[in-house]
C-alpha positions as CSV (number, residue, x, y, z in Angstrom):
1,X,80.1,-23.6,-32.2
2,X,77.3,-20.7,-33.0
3,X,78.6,-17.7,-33.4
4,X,76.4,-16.5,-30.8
5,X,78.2,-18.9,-28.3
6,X,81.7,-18.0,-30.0
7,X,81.1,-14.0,-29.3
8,X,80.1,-14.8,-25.8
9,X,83.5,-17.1,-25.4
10,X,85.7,-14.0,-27.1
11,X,84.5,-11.3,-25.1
12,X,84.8,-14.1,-21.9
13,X,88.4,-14.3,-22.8
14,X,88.9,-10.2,-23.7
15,X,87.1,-9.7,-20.2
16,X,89.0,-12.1,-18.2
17,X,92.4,-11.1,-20.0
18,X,91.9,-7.2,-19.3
19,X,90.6,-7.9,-15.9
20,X,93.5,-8.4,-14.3
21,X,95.3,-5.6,-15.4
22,X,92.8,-3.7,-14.5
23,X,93.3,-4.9,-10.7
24,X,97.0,-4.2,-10.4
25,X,96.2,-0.6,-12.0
26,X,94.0,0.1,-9.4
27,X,96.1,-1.5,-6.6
28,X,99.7,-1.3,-7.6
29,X,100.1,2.2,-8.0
30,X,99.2,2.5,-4.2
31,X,101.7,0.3,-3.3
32,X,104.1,1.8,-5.1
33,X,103.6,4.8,-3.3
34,X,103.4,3.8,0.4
35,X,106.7,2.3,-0.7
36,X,108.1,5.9,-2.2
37,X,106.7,7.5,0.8
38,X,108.5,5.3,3.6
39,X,111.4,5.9,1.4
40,X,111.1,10.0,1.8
41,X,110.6,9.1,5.6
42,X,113.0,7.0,6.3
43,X,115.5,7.8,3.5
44,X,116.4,4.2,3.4
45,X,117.9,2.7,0.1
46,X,116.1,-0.6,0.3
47,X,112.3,1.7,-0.1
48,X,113.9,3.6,-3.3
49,X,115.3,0.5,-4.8
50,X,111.3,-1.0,-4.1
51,X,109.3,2.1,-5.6
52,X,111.3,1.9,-8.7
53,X,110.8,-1.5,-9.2
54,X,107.1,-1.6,-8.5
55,X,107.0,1.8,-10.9
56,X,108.3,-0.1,-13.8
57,X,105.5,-3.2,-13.0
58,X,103.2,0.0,-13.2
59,X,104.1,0.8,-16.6
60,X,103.9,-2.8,-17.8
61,X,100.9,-4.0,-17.0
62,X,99.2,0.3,-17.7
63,X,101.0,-0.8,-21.2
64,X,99.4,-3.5,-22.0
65,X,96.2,-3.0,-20.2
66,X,95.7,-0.3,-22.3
67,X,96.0,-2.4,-25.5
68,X,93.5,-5.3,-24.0
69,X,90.9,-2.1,-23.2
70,X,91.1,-0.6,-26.7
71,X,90.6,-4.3,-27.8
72,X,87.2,-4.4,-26.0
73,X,86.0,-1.0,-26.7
74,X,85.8,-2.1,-30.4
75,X,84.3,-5.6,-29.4
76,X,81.2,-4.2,-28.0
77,X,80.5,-2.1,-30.9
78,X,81.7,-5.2,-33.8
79,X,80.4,-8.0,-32.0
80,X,76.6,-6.6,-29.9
81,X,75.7,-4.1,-32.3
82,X,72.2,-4.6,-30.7
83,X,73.6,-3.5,-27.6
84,X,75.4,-0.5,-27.9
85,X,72.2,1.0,-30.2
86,X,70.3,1.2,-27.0
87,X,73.0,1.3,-24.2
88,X,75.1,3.6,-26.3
89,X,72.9,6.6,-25.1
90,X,72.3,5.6,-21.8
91,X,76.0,4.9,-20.7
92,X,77.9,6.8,-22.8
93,X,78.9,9.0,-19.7
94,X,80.5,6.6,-17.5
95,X,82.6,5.4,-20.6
96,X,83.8,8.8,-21.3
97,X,85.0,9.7,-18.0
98,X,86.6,6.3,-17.4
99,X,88.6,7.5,-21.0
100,X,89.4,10.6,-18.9
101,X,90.6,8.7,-15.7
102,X,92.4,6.5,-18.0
103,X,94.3,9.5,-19.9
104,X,95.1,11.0,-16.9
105,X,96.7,8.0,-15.6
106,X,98.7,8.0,-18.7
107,X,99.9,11.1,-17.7
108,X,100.5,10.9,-14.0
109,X,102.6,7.6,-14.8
110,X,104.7,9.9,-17.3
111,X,105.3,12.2,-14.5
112,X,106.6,9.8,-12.0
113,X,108.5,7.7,-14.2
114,X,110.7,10.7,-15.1
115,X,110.2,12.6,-12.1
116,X,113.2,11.3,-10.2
117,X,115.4,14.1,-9.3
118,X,113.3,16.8,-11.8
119,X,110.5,17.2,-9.5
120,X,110.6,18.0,-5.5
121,X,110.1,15.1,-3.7
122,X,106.5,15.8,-2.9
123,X,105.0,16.8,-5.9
124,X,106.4,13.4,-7.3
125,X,105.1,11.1,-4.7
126,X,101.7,13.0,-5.2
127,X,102.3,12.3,-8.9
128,X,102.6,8.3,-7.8
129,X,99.1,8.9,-5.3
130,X,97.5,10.6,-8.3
131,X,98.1,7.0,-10.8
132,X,96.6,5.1,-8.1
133,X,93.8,7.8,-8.2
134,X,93.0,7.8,-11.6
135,X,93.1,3.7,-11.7
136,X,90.7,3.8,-9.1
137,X,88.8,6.1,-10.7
138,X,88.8,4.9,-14.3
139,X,87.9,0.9,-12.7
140,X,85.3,2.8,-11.2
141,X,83.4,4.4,-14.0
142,X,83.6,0.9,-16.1
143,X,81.9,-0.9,-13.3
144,X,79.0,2.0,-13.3
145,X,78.5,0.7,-16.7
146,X,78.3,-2.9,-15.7
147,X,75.8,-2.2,-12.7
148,X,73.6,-0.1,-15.2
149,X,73.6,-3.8,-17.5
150,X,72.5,-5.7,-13.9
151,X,70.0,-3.0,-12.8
152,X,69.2,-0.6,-15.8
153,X,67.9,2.8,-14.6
154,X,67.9,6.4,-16.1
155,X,65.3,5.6,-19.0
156,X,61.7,4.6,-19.9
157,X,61.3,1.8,-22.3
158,X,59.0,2.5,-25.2
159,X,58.4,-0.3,-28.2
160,X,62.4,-1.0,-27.8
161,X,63.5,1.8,-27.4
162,X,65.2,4.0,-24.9
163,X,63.7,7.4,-23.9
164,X,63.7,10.4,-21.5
165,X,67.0,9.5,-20.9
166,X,68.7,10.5,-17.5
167,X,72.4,9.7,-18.0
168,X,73.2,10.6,-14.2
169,X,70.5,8.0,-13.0
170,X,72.1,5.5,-15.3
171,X,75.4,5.9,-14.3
172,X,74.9,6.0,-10.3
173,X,72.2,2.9,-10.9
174,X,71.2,1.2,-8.0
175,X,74.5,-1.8,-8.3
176,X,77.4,0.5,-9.4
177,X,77.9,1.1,-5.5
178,X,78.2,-1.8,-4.0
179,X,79.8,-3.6,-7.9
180,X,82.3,-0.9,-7.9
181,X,83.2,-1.1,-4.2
182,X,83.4,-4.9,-4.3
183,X,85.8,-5.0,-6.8
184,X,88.4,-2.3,-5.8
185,X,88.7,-4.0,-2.4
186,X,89.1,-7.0,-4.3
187,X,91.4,-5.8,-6.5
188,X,93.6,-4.6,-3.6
189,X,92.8,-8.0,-2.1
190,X,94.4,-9.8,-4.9
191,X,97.2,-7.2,-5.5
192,X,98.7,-7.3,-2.5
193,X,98.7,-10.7,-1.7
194,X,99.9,-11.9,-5.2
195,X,102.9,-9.2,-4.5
196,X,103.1,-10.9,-1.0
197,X,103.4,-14.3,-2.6
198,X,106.4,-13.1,-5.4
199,X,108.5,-10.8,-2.7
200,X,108.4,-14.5,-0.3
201,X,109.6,-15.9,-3.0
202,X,112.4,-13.9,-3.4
203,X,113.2,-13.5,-0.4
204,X,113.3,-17.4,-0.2
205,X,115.8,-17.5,-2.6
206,X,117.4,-14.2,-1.8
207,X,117.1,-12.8,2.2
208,X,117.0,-9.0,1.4
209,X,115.8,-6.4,3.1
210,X,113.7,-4.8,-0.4
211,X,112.0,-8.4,-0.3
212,X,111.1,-8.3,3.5
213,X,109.4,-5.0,2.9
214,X,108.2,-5.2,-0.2
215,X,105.9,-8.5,1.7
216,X,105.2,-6.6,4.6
217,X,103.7,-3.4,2.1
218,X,102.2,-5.7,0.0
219,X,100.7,-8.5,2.5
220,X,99.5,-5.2,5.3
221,X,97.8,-4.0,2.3
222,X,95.8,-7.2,1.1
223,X,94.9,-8.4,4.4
224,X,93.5,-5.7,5.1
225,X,91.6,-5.7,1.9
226,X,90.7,-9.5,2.7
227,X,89.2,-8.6,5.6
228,X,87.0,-5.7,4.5
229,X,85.3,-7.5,1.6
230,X,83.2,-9.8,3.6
231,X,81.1,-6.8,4.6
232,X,81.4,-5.3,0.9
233,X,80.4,-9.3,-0.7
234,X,77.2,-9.7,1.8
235,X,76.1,-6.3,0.9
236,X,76.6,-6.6,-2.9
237,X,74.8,-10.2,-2.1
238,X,71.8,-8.4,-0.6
239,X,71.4,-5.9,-3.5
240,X,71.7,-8.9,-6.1
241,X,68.8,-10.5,-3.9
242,X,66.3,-7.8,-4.2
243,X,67.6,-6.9,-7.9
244,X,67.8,-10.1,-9.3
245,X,66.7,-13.3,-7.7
246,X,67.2,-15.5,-10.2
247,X,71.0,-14.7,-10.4
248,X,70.9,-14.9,-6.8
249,X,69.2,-18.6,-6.9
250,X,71.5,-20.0,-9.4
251,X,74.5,-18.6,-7.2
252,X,73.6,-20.4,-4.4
253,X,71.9,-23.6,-5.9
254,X,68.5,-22.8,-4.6
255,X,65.8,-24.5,-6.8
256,X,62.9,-24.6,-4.5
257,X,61.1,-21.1,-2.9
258,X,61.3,-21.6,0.7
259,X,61.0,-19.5,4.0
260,X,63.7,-19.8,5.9
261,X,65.9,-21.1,3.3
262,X,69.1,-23.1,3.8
263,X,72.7,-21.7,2.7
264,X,74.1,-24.5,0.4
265,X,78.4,-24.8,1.5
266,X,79.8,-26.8,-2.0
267,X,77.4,-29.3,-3.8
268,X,76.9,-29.4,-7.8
269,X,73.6,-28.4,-9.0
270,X,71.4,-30.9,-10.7
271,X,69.1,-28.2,-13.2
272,X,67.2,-31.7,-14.9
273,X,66.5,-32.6,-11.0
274,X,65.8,-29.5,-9.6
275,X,68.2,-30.3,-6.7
276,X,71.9,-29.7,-5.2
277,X,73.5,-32.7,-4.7
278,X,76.1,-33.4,-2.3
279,X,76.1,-29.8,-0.3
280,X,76.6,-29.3,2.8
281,X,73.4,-26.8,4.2
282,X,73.1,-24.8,7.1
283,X,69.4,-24.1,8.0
284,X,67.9,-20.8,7.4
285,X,71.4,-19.0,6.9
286,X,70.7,-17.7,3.4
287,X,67.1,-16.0,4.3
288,X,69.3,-14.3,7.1
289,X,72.0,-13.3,4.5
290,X,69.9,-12.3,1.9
291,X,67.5,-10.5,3.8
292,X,68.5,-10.0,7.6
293,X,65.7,-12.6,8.7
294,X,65.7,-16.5,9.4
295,X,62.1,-17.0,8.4
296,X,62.4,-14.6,4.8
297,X,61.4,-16.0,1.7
298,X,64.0,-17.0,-1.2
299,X,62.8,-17.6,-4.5
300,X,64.4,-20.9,-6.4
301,X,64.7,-21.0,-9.8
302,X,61.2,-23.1,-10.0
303,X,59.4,-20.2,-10.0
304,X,61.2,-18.6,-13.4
305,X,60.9,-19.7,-16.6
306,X,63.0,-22.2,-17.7
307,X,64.2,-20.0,-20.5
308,X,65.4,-17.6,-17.9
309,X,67.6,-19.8,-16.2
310,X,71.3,-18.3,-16.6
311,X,73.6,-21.7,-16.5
312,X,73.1,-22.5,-13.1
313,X,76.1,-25.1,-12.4
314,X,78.9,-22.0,-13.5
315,X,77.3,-19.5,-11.9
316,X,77.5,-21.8,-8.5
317,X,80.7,-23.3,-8.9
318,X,82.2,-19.9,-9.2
319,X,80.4,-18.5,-6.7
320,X,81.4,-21.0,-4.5
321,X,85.3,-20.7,-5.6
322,X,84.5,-16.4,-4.8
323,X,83.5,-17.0,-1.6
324,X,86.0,-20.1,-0.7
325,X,88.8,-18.5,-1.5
326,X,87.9,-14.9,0.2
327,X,87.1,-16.9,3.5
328,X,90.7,-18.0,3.4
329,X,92.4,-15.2,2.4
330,X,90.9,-13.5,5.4
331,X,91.8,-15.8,7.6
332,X,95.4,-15.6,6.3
333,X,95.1,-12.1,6.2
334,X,94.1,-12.3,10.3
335,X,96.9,-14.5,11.2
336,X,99.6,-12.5,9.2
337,X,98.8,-8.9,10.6
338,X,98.7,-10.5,14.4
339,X,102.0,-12.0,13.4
340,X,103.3,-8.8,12.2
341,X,101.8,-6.8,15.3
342,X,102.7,-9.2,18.1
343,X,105.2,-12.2,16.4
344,X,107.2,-10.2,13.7
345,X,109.7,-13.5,13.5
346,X,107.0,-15.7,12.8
347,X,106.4,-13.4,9.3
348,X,109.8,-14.6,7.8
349,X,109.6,-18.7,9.0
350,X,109.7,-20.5,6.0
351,X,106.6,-22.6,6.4
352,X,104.7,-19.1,6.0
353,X,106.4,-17.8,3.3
354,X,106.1,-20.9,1.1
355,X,101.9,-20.4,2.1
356,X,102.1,-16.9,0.8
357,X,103.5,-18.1,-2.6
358,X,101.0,-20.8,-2.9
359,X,98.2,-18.2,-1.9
360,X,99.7,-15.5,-4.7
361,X,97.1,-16.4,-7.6
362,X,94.1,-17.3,-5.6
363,X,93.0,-13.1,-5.2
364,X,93.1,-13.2,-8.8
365,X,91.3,-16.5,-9.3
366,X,89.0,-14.8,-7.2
367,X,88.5,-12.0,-9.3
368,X,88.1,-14.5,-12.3
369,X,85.3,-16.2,-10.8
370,X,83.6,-13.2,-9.4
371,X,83.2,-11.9,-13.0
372,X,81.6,-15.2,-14.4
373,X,79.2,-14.8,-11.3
374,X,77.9,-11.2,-12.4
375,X,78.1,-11.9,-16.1
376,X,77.3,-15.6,-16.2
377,X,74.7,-15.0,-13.8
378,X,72.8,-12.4,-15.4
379,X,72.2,-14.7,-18.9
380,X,70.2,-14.3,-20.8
381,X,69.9,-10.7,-20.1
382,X,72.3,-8.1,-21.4
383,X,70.8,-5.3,-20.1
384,X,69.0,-7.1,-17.6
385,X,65.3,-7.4,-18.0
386,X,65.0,-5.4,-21.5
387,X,66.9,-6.9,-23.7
388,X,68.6,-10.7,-24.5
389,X,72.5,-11.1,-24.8
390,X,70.8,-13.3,-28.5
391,X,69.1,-10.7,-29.7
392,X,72.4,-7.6,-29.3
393,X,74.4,-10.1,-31.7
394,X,75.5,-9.0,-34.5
395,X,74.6,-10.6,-38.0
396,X,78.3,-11.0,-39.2
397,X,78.7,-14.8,-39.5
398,X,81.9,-16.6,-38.7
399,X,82.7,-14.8,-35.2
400,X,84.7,-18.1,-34.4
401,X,87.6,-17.1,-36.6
402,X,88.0,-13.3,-34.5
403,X,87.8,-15.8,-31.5
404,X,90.5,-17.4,-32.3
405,X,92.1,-14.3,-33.8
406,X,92.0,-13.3,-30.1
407,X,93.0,-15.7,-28.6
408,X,96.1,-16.2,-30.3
409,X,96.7,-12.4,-30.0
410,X,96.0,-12.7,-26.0
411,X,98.4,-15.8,-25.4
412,X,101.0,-13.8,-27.4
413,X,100.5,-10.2,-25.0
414,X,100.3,-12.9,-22.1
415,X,104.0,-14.2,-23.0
416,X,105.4,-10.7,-23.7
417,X,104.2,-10.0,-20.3
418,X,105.9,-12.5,-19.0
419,X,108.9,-12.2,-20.3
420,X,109.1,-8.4,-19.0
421,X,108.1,-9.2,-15.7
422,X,110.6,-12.0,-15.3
423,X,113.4,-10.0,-17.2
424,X,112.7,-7.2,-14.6
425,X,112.7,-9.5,-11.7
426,X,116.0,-11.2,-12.7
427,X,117.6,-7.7,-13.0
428,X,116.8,-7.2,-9.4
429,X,117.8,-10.3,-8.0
430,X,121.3,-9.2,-9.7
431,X,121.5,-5.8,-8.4
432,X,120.3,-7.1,-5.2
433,X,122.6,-9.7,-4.7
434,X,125.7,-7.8,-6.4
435,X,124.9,-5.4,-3.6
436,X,124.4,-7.8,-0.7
437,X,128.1,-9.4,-1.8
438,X,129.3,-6.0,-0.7
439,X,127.5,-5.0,1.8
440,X,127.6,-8.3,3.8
441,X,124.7,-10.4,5.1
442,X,121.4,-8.7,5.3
């Protein structure tokens, strides 16, 4: 393995790792406190016994999200050198206010944790609001940075290097928008129906009344998420076709520059053959999407070098699982809410919840594969269109040994993870069914 390959593969991993921690700190505080708040309305025990639970989740995954960030921050400096000399700069802004955001999330998560009873019931659900805030916000800033690597702005480019620097015009580049929007939706999306999918389990197991709500919180939430993003994905998927049409051809297969150009449903690209095999197409769909015309033209990859090919067959496959999977979580996310508006029994048949458990990873697999699409997709650019993810690499041989460092160091956080969350859920169960045996049947 080169090391150049090897660095790639580590910060894949540190990326993918830290990206899903990322989600639930942007979504689960939110949840948390739509939970504490029907709790102060409704002063039932079943919402107090739910926010505390979900506030410990909070703290979990803040914990050890916090240690996968760190992680990264020092991989972009020991492992693209290159880079951060000319992005350090440039982005430098949107870095240090996402260390803000992240510091006062810190805080905010202090204050709710051992709010209970200290502060007036207000101030500590604003307290809760104010984490979810602040994970917004700090998921926010870090995707600024990202757009700025898929459509650098803010600079002029003289012999290599960076000058008359606007950091403003880098940070609000023309992606960090529609990238930034796209993925708090999704991470909502995923959130809630992964929560969805774990309370159905539960409740499967154990019919009581924090489970039922917790699903109907956490399912209200990501359907409603699911069926937002469509409009969020086709306008992220219009501003990668003006910005970058060769990410845009490899997402969709497209090797041949054509008007009115098909939209390619599946298939596995051929790059030696210049062709999508086994695909099903639907005629002039992708000019339409692309560019809000049937007849527009769509550049394939045949009219790029060869060298600037990002690897196509990735870069389709997980655009294809993005879009898959978001089709039907919105269709689940339809037929839920029209059960929970009109059919409220159908929510809690069995057949339903065992779908919501099999659904609970696929938001996140989403999120996965959305991530190789913008980062896969933009190779071999890492600040795209100035300079080459090759030549940012740092000189330090042997990067496959801190790859496996990592990865030994990320299976380990993985496990302790696990072993806190399901600790914490077996807790509950007990409490929950120590209190049902009193109480009687739910």
């Amino acid at each position: 393995m080169t090391d150049l390959l090897a660095a790639r593969f580590q910060m894949a991993l540190s990326l993918g790792f830290h990206i899903v921690f990322a989600a639930v700190g942007i979504a689960m505080p939110f949840l948390m406190s739509i939970a504490h708040h029907r709790y102060l309305k409704t002063r039932r025990s079943e919402f107090r016994v739910l926010t505390k639970a979900w506030s410990k989740t909070v703290a979990i995954f803040f914990a050890v999200g916090a240690v996968s960030g760190t992680a990264l921050s020092f991989e972009l400096g020991l492992l693209w050198p290159g880079f951060m000399i000319h992005a350090g700069p440039i982005i430098g802004m949107p870095f240090s206010w996402e260390g803000a955001a992240f510091f006062l999330e810190a805080i905010f998560i202090g204050i709710f944790l051992y709010g209970w009873k200290r502060l007036p019931e207000r101030s500590h659900w604003l307290s809760g609001v104010m984490v979810g805030v602040s994970g917004v916000a700090s998921g926010f800033f870090v995707i600024c940075a990202n757009g700025w690597m898929n459509s650098p702005a803010g600079f002029d480019w003289n012999n290599g290097q960076p000058i008359n620097i606007d950091p403003w015009a880098a940070m609000f580049n023309d992606a960090a928008l529609e990238q930034g929007v796209h993925m708090i939706i999704a991470s909502f999306q995923a959130v809630g129906f992964a929560f969805a999918g774990v309370h159905a389990l539960l409740y499967l197991r154990l019919q009581h009344p924090v489970h039922r709500e917790a699903m109907k919180i956490a399912f209200f939430v990501g359907a409603v998420a699911a069926l937002i993003q469509p409009i969020s994905g086709d306008l992220a998927a219009k501003s990668v076709a003006e910005r970058q049409p060769i990410k845009l051809a490899a997402m969709e297969g497209h090797f041949e520059t054509e008007k009115g150009a098909p939209l390619l449903i599946g298939g596995l690209p051929d790059e030696e053959g210049g062709r999508t095999d086994y695909a099903i197409a639907i005629p002039k769909a992708l000019s339409f999407l692309a560019f809000g015309d049937f007849d527009a033209e769509v550049k394939g990859l045949k009219d790029f070098p060869r060298e600037l090919w990002p690897p196509v067959v990735i870069t389709h496959i997980a655009f294809q699982i993005m879009v898959g999977i978001g089709t039907l979580m919105a269709l689940a996310g339809a037929l839920g809410l029209f059960w929970l508006w009109k059919r409220p029994e159908n929510f809690l048949k069995p057949l339903w919840l065992k779908a919501l458990v099999l659904m609970s990873p696929l938001g996140l697999i989403a999120i996965e594969a959305g991530w190789v699409v913008t980062e896969v997709g933009r190779q071999p650019w890492v600040i795209y269109g100035y300079l080459k993810t090759a030549d940012a690499l740092t000189p330090r041989p042997g990067i496959i040994y801190t790859f496996i460092l990592y990865l030994v160091i990320y299976l380990a956080l993985s496990l302790v993870v696990y072993q806190l969350v399901r600790r914490q859920i077996l807790t509950l169960q007990q409490d929950l069914g120590q209190s049902q045996d009193k109480e009687g049947p739910a």
